[in-house]
N, C-alpha and C positions, 0 to 999 in steps of 0.2 A: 530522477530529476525532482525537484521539488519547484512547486509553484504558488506562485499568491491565486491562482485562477477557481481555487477550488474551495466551494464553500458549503458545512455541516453544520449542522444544529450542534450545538455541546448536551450535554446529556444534563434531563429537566425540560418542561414546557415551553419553560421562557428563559432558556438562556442564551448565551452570546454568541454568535456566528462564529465556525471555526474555519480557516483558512490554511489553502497550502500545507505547508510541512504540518501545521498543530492538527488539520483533521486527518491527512496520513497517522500522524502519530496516537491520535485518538483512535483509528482505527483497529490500528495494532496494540495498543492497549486493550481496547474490547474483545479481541482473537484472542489476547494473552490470559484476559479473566476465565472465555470462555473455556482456553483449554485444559486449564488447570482449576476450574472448578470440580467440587467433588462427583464423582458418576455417580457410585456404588451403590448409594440408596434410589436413584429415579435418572439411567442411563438414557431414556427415551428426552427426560427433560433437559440432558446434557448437551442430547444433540439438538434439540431446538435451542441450545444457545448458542453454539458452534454454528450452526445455521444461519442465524440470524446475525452471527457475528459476518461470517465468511459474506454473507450480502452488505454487508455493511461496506467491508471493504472490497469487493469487486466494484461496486456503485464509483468511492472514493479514487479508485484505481485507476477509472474511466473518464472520472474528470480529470484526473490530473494526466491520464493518456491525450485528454483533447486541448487542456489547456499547456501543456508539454508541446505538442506535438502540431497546432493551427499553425496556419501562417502567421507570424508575427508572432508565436510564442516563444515560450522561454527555451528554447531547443534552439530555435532561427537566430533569436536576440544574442546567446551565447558566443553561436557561431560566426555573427558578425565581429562582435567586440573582441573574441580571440578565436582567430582560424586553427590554431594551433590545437587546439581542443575539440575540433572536429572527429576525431577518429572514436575520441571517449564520451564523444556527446550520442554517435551514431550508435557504439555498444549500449548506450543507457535506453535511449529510443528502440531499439531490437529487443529490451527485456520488457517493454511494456505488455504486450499482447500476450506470450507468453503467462505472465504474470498474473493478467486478469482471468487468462483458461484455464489456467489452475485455479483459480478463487473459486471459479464457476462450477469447474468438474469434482470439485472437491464438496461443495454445496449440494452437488446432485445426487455423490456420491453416501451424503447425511442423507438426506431426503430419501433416496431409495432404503435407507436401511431403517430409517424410520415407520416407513411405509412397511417394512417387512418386520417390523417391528420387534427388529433385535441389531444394537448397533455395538460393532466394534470399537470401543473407547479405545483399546492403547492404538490398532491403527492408525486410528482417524485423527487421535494426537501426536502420535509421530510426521505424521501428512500434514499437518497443520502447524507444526513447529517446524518443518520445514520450509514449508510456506513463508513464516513471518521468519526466520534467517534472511532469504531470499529477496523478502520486502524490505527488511533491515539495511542490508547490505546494499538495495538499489537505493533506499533512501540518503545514507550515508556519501555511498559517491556523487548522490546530488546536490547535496552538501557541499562537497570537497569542489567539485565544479564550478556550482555558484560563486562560491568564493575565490575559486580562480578566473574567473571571468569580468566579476562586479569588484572586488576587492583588493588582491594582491596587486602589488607595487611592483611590476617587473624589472623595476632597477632604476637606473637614471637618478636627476638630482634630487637631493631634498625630502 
């Protein structure tokens, strides 16, 4: 699901507040830089960007699991305006928690290797690109919801 409920700093000191879908999407750009940034010369400093990425978007994750998922949010609102979309609103709400325990296990999973100070880069980016699929794909059917709930015309005149 995507929501207006969620708000990030853009990247800079003073930039402009990112909301809903664009700091989702900011998030997963920041995973995306981290994962394909270069290791090979300073794999330690890879994974503090992987790290730092993967908290970025568990945080993001979380607001948009609370602002998804409050009463009166955009999960309940959907639900009213088409019942019909109940079924695919409850699969979206089921991927949230999930979603953020992999952010997290995956962050801990940097962090201990860093600590041991030797980190598996092609794992940890195979983990990580699976990750943002997984966020991809939840994003996108939020998308396609939204729009079947706020937008489409279900027939009738005019």
């Amino acid at each position: 699901m995507v929501t207006n409920g969620l708000e990030r700093m853009a990247p800079g000191a003073a930039g402009p507040r990112l909301s809903g879908h664009e700091a989702l999407r900011h998030a997963r750009q920041a995973m995306d830089d981290a994962i394909i940034a270069p290791a090979a010369g300073d794999p330690l400093g890879w994974g503090r960007g992987l790290h730092d990425a993967l908290a970025e978007l568990a945080d993001i994750l979380r607001r948009h699991r609370e602002a998804s998922e409050r009463a009166g949010g955009t999960l309940e609102e959907m639900a009213q305006l088409e019942p019909r979309l109940v079924p695919r609103l409850d699969r979206s709400r089921a991927e949230h928690l999930p979603l953020i325990e992999r952010a997290d296990a995956l962050r801990e999973t940097v962090a201990a290797q860093m600590g041991a100070g030797r980190v598996d880069v092609d794992h940890l980016r195979q983990e990580a690109g699976r990750l943002q699929s997984d966020v991809r794909h939840h994003m996108a059917v939020g998308v396609d919801l939204m729009y079947e709930a706020y937008e489409r015309d279900m027939g009738g005149e005019g």
